[in-house]
N, C-alpha and C positions, 0 to 999 in steps of 0.2 A: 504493500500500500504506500503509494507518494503521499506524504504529507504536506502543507502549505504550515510553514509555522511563521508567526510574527513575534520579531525578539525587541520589545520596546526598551530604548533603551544599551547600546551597544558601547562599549568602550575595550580597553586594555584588560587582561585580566579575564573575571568571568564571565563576562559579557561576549566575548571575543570566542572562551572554550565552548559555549554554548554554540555559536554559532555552527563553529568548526565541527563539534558532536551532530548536531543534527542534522551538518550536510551528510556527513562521513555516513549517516545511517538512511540515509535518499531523501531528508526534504528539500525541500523548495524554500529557502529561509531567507525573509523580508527584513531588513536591520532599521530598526529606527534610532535616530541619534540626531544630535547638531550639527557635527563638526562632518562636514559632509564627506570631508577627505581622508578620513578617516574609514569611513561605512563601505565605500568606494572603492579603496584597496583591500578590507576585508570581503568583498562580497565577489571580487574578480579572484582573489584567494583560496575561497572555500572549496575542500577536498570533493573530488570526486563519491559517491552518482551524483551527490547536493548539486545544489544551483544558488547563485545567490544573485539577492536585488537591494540595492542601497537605495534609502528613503529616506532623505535629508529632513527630518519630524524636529520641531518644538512640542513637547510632553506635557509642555503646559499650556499650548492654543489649542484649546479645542476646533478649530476649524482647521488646521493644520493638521490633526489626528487622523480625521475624518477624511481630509484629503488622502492621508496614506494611507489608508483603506483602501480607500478608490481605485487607489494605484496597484495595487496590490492584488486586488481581484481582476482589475483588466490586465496583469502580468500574470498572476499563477491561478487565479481561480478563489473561491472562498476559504475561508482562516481554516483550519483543524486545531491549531496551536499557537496562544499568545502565552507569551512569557512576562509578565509584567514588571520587568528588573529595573527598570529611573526610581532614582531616588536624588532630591537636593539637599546638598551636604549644610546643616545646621546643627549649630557646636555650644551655640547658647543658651546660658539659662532666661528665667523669666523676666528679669531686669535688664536685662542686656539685650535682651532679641528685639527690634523695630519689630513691626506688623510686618512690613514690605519684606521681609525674609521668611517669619511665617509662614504670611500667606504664597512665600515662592512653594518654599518646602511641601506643602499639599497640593498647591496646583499640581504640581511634579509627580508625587508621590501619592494624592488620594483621587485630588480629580482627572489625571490623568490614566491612572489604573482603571477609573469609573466609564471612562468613553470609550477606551480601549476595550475594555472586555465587554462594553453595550457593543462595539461595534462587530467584536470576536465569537461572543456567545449568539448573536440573532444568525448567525453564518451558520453555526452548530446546530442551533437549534432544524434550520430547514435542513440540515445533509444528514442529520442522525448521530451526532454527536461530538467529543472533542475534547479537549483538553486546555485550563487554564492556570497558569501556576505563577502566583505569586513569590517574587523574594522579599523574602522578611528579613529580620536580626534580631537580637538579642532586644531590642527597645521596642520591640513589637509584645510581647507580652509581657517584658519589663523592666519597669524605665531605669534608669543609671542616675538620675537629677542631673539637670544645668545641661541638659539636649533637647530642651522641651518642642522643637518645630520639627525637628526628627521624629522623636518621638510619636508626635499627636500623627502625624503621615501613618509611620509605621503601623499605629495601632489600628488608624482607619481604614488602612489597606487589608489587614487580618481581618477585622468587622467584613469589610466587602466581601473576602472572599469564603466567610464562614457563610455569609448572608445566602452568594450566586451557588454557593455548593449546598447548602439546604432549598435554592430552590430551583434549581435546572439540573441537580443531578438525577433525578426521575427522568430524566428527558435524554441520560447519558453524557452529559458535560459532567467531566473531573475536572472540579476544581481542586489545586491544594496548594501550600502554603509553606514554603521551606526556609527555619529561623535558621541564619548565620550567624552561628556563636562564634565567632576569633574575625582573626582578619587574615580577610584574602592575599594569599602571596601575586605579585602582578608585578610590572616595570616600577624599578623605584622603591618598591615597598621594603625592601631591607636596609637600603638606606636611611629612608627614615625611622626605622625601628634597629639601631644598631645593638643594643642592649639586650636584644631578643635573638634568641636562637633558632635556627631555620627550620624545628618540627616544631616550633610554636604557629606556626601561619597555612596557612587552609588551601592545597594544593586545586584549582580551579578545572585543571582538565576530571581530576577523579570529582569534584563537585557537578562537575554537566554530564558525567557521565547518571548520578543521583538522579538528576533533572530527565535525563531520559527516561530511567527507570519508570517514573511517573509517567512521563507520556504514552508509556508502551500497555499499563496496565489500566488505559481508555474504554476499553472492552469487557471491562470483567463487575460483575454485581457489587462486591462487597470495594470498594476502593477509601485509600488510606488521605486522610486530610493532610495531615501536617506531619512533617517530619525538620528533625533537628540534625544541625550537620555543626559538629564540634573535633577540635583535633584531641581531647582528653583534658584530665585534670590540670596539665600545666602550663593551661592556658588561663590566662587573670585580664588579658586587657579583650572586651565584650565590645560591639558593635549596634 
């Protein structure tokens, strides 16, 4: 079965092995991102049988979502697979965070997960089913203090997807919801973490391989919500 999957949200890192995983296994995989040159050389990239299509998205215009929908179906057909991985990075607490960053943080992260998956699940809904998988973290079920526009994204995006899988999965849409407990190994990330030793950080390719797991078990009656992806106890700094 070719799948069509939509990976909202693409960068270095996880973002990138997911990609690469789901061509490797025959989909058809749409990259939403900003940075257009970016999306671009990954998507002329992706391994054989995949196929890829770069789709230069802001995550938080809804009319821009909605256009790479658009696109997306007049290139591969309707979604089977959105992966809802944007998140905007907010580090402050309550006294410290403006609004204008906030409300970035959930455009990105709650309303942008919200249009995405209205635009992903109505596709599923008419072909007979599908798959939605939210990324979470650690601040999605719970909070650390002094993150709080992370945070509130995080949590609202768990809410959504506990909400779409209590109510389209009678219809065969799997939803689920995978908390990132550590931090992702990616370009860069040991530099800035010099103090940390290299099985402290969450190796991404065995993480999309996770992320497949789920997609593959779209077919079957009993399927699993959430799943936690941690590298063990000697891990202390949380996302």
């Amino acid at each position: 079965m070719t799948r069509t999957a939509v990976i909202a949200g693409v960068g270095p890192g996880l973002g990138e092995s997911l990609a690469r995983t789901f061509a490797a296994e025959g989909c058809r995989v749409a990259l939403f991102a900003r940075t257009e040159s970016v999306i671009e050389e990954l998507a002329a990239d992706l391994p054989e049988p995949g196929e890829g299509l770069a789709v230069p998205t802001d995550l938080s215009d809804v009319d821009e979502i909605r256009a790479g929908f658009a696109t997306v179906r007049e290139e591969f057909g309707p979604v089977d697979v959105l992966v809802n991985h944007a998140s905007a990075a907010s580090w402050q607490g309550l006294l410290d965070l403006d609004v204008e960053e906030f409300e970035r943080a959930w455009a990105v992260g709650g309303r942008g997960a919200f249009v995405c998956s209205k635009e992903a699940v109505g596709d599923m809904v008419e072909s007979g089913g599908g798959t939605v998988i939210f990324t979470g973290a650690t601040s999605a079920v719970r909070s650390l203090g002094g993150t709080i526009g992370f945070a509130a994204a995080k949590f609202a995006a768990r809410g959504m997807a506990m909400d779409i899988a209590q109510e389209y999965g009678p219809e065969g849409v799997h939803v689920a919801h995978v908390v990132i407990d550590g931090q992702i190994d990616g370009p860069g990330t040991r530099e800035q973490h010099p103090d940390r030793s290299g099985d402290t950080f969450l190796d991404p390719d065995e993480m999309a391989e996770t992320y497949w797991h789920l997609v593959e078990q779209d077919n079957i009656d009993t399927m699993p919500f959430e799943v936690h992806i941690t590298n063990g106890p000697q891990n202390t700094e949380f996302l």
